[in-house]
Each structure stands twice: as structure tokens, then as C-alpha cells.
C-alpha positions as CSV (number, residue, x, y, z in Angstrom):
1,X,19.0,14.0,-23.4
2,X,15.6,15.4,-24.3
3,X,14.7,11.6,-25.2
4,X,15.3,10.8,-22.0
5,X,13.2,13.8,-20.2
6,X,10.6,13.1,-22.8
7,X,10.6,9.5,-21.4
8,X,11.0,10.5,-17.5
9,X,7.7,12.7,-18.5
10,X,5.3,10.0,-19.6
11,X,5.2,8.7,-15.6
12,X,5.9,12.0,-13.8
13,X,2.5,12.9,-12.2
14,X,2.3,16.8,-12.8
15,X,2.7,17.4,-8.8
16,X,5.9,14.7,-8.6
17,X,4.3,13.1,-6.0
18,X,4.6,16.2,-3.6
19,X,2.0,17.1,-1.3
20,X,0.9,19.2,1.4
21,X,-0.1,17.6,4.9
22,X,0.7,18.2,9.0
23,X,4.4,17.8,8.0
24,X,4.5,20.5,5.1
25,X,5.1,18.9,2.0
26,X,6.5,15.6,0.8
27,X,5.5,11.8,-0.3
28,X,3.2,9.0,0.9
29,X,4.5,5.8,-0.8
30,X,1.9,2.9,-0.7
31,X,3.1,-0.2,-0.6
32,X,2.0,-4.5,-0.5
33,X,4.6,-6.2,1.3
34,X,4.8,-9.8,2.2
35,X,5.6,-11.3,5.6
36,X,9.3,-11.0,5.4
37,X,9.5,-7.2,5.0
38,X,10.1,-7.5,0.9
39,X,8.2,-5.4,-1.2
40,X,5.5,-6.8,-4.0
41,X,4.1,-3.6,-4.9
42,X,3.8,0.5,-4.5
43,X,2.9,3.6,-5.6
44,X,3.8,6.9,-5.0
45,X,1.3,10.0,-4.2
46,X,1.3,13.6,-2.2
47,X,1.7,13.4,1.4
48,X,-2.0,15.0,1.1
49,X,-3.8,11.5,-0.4
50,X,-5.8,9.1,1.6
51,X,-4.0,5.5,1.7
52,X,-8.1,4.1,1.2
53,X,-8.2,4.8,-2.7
54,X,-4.8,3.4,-3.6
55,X,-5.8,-0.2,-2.4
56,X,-7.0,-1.5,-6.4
57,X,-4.3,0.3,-8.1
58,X,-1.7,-1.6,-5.5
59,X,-4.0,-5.0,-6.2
60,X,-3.4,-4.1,-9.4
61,X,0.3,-3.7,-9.4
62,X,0.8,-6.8,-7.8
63,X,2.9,-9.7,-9.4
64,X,4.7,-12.4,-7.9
65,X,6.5,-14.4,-10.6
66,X,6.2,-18.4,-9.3
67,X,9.2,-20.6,-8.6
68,X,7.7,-23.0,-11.6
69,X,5.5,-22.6,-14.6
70,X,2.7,-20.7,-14.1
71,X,1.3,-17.6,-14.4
72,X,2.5,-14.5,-11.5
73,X,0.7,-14.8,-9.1
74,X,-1.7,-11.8,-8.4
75,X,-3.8,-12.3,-5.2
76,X,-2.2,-12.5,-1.8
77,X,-2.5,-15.7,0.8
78,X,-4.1,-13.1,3.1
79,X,-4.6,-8.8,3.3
80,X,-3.8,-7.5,7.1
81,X,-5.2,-3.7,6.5
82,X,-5.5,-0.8,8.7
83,X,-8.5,1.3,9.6
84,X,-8.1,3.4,6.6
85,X,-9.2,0.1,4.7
86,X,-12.2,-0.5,6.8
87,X,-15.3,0.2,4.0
88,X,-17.7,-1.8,2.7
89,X,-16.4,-1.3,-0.9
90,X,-12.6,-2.5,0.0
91,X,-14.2,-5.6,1.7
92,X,-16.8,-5.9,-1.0
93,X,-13.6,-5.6,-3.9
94,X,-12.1,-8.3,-1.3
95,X,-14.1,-10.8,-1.1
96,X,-14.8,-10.7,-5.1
97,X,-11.2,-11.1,-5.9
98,X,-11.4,-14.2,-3.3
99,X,-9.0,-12.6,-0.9
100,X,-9.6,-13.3,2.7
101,X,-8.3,-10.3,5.2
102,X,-8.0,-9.0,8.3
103,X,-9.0,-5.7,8.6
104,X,-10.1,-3.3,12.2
105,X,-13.6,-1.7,11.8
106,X,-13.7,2.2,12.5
107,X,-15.8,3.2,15.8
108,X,-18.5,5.3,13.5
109,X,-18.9,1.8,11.5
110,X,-19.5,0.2,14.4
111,X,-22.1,3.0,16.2
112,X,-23.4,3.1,12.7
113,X,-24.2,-0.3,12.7
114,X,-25.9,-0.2,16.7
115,X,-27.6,2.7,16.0
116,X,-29.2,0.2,13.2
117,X,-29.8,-2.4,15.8
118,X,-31.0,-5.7,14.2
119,X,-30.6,-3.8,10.8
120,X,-27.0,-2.7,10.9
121,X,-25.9,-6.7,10.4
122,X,-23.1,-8.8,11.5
123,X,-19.9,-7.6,12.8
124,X,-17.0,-8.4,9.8
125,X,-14.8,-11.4,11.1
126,X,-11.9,-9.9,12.6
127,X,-8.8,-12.2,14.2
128,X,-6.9,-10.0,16.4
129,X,-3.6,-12.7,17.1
130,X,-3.9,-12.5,13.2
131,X,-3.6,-8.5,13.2
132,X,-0.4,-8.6,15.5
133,X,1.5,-9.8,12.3
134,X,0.6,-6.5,11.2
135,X,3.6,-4.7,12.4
136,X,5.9,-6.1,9.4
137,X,4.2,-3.7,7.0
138,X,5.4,-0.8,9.5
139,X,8.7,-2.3,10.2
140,X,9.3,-2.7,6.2
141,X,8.4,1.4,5.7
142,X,11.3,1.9,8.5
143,X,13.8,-0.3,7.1
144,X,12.8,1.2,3.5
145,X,13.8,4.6,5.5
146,X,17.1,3.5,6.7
147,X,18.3,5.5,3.2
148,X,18.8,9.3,4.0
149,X,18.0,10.0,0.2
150,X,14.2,7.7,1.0
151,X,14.0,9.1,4.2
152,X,14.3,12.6,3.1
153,X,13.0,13.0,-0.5
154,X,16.2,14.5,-1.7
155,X,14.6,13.9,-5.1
156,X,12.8,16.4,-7.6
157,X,11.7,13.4,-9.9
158,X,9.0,11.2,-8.3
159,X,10.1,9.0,-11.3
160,X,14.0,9.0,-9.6
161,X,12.8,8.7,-6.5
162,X,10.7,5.2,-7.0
163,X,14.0,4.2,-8.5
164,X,15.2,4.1,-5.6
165,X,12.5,2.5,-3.7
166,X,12.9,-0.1,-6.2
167,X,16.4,-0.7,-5.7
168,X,16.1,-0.6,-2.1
169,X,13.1,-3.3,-3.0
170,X,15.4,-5.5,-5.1
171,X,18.4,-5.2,-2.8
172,X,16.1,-6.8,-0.1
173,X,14.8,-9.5,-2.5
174,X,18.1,-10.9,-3.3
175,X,19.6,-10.8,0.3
């Protein structure tokens, strides 16, 4: 038993993944999903975290074994973000890792940029019909959330409770 606690200990961040925000305290899990709800990749913090410096720990997570040979694949077709995603590094880390995306700018980016006038550049490329499709990442944390023991945290272990994400996750993937 003390093997196993010793093991649980190695991945158990020191705060379990607990955090204080509005709510009072409990978990943010970040996540990649594809277009069909499933989970690809995630990570667990304190409700207290910004979702901004998790993307290049999730890009690094990610790995999609292929049908054939091959390596897993580890860059999406495309990345359909939110506003928290909107900096010049994320796009920057983007486009270096050859990953097209679809992400809002904030309104300070884009008085930032008017107030620069001919200095402030280009708009990014944005394709709203595109962003609609955004919704399944929303729709995936609510059906993730149709367990009471997700939905709730009933868990002291962040290390337990990703468990279950993951079999949540898995469940999905083979239905």
C-alpha cells in the first residue's frame, strides 16, 4: 500500500489540483478534443489558473495513434481557440508548429493595434462560420459533466480524479 501512495505521489501536484476562484474552490480541467466530442488530450489545474498557459503543455500531450503505420500523429487538422488564446506568442507557437487556427482577437488587441494606426499591422485571419464549430469543445466539457463524481469533484486525489476523466474519455472513444 505505501508503494502505491508512493506511486500516486510522483503526479499529485502539491495543491491536488484545487484552487480558489468566483466559485470557492475546485478544478479547471484543460482539454483538446476533436470534432466528435472525444477527448485527445488534458490536464488538470486549480480553478484559480488561466486556460492561456496550458496551451503547449496540452500540444504537448497530444497523440493520436493512426489507423496504419506511422508515427501518432501530434498536430491537429485545425485549432478553434477562445479569447483566452488570443496572444501573439500562442499564434506565434502556432504557426511554427504549422497549425492553422481560428482564434477571436480580444478588444484591447484590437484598440491596441488602432491606436498604432499603420504601425499596429494586419488584423489575424479570422473565419467566423469556421468558429461556430466551436461549440463542440463546450458541449464535450458538459457531457464529460454528466458524471456526478466529474461534475462534483468528490475526489481528494487529482491523480483519481483524471482517472476518471480518462475513463469517461475511453468510454466515449469506443462507443
Amino acid at each position: 500500500m505505501a508503494e502505491l501512495r508512493a506511486a500516486a505521489g510522483k503526479h499529485e501536484p502539491d495543491d491536488h489540483a484545487i484552487g480558489r476562484s468566483r466559485g470557492g474552490l475546485n478544478t479547471k480541467v484543460h482539454a483538446l478534443t476533436d470534432g466528435r466530442l472525444r477527448l485527445l488530450a488534458f490536464t488538470l489545474t486549480g480553478g484559480n489558473a488561466h486556460d492561456s498557459p496550458l496551451l503547449p503543455v496540452l500540444l504537448e500531450k497530444l497523440s493520436v495513434d493512426r489507423v496504419g503505420p506511422g508515427h501518432p500523429r501530434t498536430r491537429p487538422d485545425h485549432l478553434l481557440g477562445d479569447k483566452a488564446y488570443s496572444s501573439k506568442a500562442h499564434r506565434a507557437m502556432l504557426r511554427r508548429r504549422g497549425i492553422p487556427h481560428t482564434i477571436p482577437e480580444r478588444d484591447d488587441e484590437k484598440a491596441s493595434r488602432a491606436r498604432r494606426g499603420s504601425r499596429g499591422g494586419r488584423p489575424p485571419k479570422f473565419d467566423a462560420e469556421l468558429y461556430k464549430q466551436r461549440n463542440v469543445v463546450e458541449r464535450g466539457f458538459s457531457w464529460l459533466k454528466q458524471w456526478r463524481g466529474l461534475a462534483q469533484r468528490s475526489d481528494k486525489l487529482a491523480i483519481n480524479y483524471a482517472g476518471g476523466i480518462t475513463l469517461k474519455a475511453t468510454l466515449e472513444w469506443l462507443t
